[in-house]
C-alpha positions as CSV (number, residue, x, y, z in Angstrom):
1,X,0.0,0.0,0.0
2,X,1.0,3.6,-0.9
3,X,0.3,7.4,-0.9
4,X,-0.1,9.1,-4.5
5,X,0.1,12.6,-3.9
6,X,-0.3,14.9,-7.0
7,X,1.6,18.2,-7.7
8,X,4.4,15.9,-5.9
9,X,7.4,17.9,-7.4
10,X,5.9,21.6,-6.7
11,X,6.4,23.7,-3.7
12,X,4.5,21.7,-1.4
13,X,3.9,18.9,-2.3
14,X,8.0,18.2,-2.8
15,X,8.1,19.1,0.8
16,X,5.3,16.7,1.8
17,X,7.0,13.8,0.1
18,X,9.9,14.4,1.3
19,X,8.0,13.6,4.9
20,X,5.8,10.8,3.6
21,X,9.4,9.2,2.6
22,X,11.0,10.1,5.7
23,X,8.2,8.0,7.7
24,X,8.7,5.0,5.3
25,X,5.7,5.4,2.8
26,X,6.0,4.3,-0.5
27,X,5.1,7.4,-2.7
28,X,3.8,7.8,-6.5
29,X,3.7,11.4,-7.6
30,X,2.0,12.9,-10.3
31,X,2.8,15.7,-12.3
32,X,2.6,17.3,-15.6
33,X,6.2,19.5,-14.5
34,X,4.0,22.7,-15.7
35,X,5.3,24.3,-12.6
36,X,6.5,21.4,-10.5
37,X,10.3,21.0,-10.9
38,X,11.9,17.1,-11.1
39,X,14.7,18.1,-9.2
40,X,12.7,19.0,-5.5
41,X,12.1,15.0,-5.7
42,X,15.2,13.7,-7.9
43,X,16.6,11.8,-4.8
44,X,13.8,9.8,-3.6
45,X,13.4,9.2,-7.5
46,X,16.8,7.6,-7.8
47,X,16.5,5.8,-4.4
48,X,13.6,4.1,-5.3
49,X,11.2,5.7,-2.6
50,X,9.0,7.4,-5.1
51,X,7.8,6.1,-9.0
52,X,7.1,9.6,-10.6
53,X,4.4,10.0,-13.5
54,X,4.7,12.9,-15.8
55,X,1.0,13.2,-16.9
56,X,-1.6,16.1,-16.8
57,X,-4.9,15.5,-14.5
58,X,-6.8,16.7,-17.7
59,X,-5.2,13.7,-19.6
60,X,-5.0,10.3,-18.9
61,X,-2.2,8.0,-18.3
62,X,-2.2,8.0,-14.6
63,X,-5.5,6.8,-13.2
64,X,-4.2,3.3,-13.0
65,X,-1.9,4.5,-10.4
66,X,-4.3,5.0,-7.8
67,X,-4.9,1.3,-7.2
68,X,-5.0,0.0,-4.6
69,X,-3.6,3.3,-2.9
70,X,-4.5,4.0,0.7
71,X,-4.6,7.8,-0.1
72,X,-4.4,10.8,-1.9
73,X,-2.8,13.7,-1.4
74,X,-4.7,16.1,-4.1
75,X,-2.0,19.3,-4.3
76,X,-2.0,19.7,-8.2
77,X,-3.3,23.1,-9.2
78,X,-3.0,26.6,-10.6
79,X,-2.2,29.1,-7.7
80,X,-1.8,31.9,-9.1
81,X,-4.2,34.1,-7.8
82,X,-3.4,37.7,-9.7
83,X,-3.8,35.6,-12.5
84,X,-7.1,34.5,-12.1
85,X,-8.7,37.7,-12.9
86,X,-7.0,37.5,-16.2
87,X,-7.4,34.2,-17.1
88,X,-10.0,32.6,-15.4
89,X,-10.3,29.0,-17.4
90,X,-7.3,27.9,-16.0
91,X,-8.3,28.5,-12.6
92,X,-11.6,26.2,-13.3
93,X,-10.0,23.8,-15.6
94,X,-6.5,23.0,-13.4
95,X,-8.3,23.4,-10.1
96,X,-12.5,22.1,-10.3
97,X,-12.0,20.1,-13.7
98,X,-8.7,18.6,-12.3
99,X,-10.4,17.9,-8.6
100,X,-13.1,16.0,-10.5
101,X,-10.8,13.8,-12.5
102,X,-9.0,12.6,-9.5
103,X,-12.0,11.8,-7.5
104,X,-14.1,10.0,-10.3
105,X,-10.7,7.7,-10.4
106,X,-10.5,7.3,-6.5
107,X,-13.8,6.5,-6.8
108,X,-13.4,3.8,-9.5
109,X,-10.4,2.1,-7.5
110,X,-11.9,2.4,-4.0
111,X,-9.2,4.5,-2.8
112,X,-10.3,5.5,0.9
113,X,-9.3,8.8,1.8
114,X,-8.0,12.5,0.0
115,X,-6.4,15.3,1.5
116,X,-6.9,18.6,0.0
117,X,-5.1,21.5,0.0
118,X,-7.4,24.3,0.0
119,X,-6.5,28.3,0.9
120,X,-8.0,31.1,3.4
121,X,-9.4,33.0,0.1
122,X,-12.5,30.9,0.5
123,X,-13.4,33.1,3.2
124,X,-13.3,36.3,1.5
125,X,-12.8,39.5,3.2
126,X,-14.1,37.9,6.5
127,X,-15.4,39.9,9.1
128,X,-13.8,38.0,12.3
129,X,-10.1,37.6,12.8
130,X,-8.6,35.1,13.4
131,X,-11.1,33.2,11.1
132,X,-12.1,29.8,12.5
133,X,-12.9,27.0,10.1
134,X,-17.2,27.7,10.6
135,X,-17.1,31.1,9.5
136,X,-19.9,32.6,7.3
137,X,-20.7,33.5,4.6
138,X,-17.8,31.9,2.5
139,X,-17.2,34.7,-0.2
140,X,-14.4,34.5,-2.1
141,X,-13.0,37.3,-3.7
142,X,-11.0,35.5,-6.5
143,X,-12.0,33.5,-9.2
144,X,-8.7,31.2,-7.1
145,X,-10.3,31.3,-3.9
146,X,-14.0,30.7,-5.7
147,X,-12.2,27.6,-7.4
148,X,-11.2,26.1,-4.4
149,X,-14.3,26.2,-2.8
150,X,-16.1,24.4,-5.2
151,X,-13.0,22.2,-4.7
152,X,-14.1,21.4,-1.3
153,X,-18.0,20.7,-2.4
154,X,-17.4,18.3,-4.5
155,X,-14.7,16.4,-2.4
156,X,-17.9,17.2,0.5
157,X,-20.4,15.5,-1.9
158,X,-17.9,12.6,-2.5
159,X,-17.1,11.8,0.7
160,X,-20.7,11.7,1.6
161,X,-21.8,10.0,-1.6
162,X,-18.8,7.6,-1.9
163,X,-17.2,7.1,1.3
164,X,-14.4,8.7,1.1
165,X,-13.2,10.2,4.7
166,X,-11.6,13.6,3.6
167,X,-9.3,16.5,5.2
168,X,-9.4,19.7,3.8
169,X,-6.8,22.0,4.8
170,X,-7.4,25.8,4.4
171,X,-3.5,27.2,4.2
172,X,-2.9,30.7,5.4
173,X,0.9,31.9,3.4
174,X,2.6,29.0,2.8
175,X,6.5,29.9,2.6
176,X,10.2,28.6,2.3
177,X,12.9,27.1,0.1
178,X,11.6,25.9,-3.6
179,X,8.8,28.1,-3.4
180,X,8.7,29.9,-7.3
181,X,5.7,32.4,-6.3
182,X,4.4,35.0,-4.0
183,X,5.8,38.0,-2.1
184,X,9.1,36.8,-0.9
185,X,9.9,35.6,-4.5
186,X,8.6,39.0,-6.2
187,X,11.1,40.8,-4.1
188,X,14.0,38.9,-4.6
189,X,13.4,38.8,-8.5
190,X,12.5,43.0,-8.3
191,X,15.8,43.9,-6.0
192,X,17.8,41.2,-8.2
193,X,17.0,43.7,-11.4
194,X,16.9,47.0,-9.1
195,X,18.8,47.0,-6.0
196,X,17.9,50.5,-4.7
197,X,14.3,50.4,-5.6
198,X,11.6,48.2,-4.5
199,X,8.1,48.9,-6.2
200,X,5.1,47.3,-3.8
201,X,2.1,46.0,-4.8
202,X,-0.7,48.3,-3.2
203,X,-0.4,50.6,0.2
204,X,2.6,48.1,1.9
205,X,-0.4,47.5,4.8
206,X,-1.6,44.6,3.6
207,X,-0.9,42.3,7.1
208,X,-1.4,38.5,6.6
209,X,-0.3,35.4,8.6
210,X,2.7,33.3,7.1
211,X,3.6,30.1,7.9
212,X,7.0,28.1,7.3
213,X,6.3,24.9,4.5
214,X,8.2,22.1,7.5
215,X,5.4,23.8,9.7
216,X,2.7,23.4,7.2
217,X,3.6,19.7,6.2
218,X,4.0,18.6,9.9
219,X,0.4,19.7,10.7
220,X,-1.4,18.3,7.7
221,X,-0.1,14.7,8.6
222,X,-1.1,15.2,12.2
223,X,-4.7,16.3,11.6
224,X,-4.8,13.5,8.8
225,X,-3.5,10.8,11.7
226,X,-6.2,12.4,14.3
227,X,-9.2,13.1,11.7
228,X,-11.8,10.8,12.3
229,X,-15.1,12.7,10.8
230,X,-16.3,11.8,6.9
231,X,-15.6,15.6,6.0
232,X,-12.4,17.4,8.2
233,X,-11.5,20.7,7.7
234,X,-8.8,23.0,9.3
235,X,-7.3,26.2,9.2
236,X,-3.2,25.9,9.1
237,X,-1.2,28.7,9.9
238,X,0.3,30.8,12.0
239,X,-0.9,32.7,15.3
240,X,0.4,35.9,14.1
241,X,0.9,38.5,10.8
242,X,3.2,41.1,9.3
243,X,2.7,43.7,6.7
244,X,4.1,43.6,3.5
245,X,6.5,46.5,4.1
246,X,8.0,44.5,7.1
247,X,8.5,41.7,5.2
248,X,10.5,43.8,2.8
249,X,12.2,44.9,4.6
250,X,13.3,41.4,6.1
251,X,14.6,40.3,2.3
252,X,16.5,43.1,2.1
253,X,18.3,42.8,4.8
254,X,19.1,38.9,3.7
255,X,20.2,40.4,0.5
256,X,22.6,42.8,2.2
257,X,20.7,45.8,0.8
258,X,20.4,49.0,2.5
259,X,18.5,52.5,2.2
260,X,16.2,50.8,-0.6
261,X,13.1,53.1,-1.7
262,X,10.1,51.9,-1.4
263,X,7.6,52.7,-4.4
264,X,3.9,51.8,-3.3
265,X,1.8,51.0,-6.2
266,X,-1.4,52.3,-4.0
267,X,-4.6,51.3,-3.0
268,X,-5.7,48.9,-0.1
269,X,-5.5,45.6,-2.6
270,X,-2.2,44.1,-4.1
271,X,-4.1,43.1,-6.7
272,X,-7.9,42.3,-7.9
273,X,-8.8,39.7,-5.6
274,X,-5.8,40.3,-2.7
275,X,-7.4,40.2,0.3
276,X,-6.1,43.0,2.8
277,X,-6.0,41.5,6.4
278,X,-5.9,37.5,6.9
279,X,-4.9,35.6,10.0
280,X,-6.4,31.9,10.7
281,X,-7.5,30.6,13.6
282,X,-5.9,27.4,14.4
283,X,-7.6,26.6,17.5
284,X,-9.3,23.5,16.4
285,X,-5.8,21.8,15.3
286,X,-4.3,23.0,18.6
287,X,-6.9,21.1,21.1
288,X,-5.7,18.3,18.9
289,X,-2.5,19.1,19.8
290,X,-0.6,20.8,17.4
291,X,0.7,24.3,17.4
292,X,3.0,26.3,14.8
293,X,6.4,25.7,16.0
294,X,7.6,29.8,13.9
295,X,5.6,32.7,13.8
296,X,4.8,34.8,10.7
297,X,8.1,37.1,11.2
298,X,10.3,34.1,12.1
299,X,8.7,31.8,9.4
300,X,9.5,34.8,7.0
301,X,13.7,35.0,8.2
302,X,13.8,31.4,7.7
303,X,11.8,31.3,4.1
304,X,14.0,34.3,3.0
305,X,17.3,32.6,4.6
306,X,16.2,29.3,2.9
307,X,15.8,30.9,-0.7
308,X,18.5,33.4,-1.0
């Protein structure tokens, strides 16, 4: 028996399997390599721990490889949120269309269980921070977050109509080495081409909650270990935030920079769909008995330390 986790050589999902391995699981990946790299997994590749598949969700050529698995670990998809106002279709095809394919086949082959990496955009702008898991109403404000929702209601309607026990994990910033987008990477690649001037997205005061990737891994298997429900879902982050112009100035400082300008773009939003203020309650994972080991500030030093 074996775990199949897709998106297995992305940000993530490279990190995960590098823990499923580590425990002694036998691991298949999936992935199409569209923004996964081979090299995050190329070890456990070569040792044998791992078979890799190079195949799109969309496309076939992998459903075989979910027999007689004892889970999946769903991570494949678009995240590119500022891109999802562009181009929606990817958003729906990569993430919904995608989520479909892989439960229709764990449904064919009787696989048990998913885990699902969702995001705190499902909740929208909410109203109560920290969020906890039964907030309401769910209104995303990106076609990403709005994608991932219906994400979770199908996996819902599976688990109920199939019998599949599910964990769906609602990440706040996930961050740290191999990452390839969001804030931290931005500013590297801008103060790479312009050392003395940094432009930022929006008003600098957008104040979030990050969360190291070891962090974020360590807590999905414990919930998953603990989770005995039909449907489980839970906030993972952090118990804390920073602003944007903090963490700037945190990667410039691991870059050695000093006296950098700062060149706000204006505006409470990043971008169409950025949500402003987010922190997650994690309450519910911590009676269980887990607790973020880094705060958002630390987890930042670490992911700017670990990518630099």
């Amino acid at each position: 028996m074996f775990d199949v986790v897709t998106g297995g050589a992305g940000f993530i999902g490279s990190h995960l399997v590098d823990a499923l391995v580590a425990g002694g699981r036998r691991v298949v990946v999936i992935d199409s390599l569209a923004s996964g790299d081979i090299s995050h997994i190329r070890r456990h590749i070569d040792s044998g721990s791992v078979n890799f598949i190079q195949a799109d969700l969309l496309g076939g050529g992998w459903k075989d490889a979910l027999s007689r698995a004892d889970r999946v670990f769903h991570l494949a998809a678009d995240p590119d949120v500022r891109q999802s106002a562009l181009s929606p279709e990817s958003q729906i095809r990569n993430n919904i269309h995608a989520t479909f394919k892989v439960l229709e086949a764990m449904r064919e082959y009787k696989v048990p269980a998913i885990i699902f990496t969702s995001t705190s955009t499902v909740y929208g702008e909410a109203t109560v921070i920290p969020t906890p898991e039964g907030y309401t109403p769910l209104e995303p404000v990106s076609v990403y977050g709005a994608s991932k929702l219906a994400c979770e209601a199908l996996i819902s309607a599976y688990s109920h109509s199939f019998g599949i026990r599910s964990c769906i994990f609602r990440f706040a910033n996930i961050i740290g080495a191999r990452s390839g987008h969001g804030v931290i990477t931005d500013f590297v690649r801008k103060l790479k081409e312009n050392p003395r001037e940094l432009e930022i997205l929006g008003n600098g005061k957008q104040t979030k909650s990050y969360l190291l990737v070891t962090d974020c891994v360590e807590a999905m298997l414990f919930a998953d270990a603990h989770a005995q429900a039909p449907v489980n879902i839970f906030n993972i982050g952090s118990e804390d935030w920073i602003d944007v112009a903090a963490i700037a100035r945190i990667v410039e400082t691991g870059m050695g920079l000093k006296d950098v300008k700062h060149r706000c773009t204006g505006g409470e939003r990043g971008w169409v769909g950025d949500v402003p203020k987010m922190q997650l309650s994690v309450e519910k994972l911590k009676k269980m008995g887990w607790r973020p080991s880094h705060g958002s500030e630390e987890s930042v030093r670490l992911a700017v330390r670990a990518m630099l």
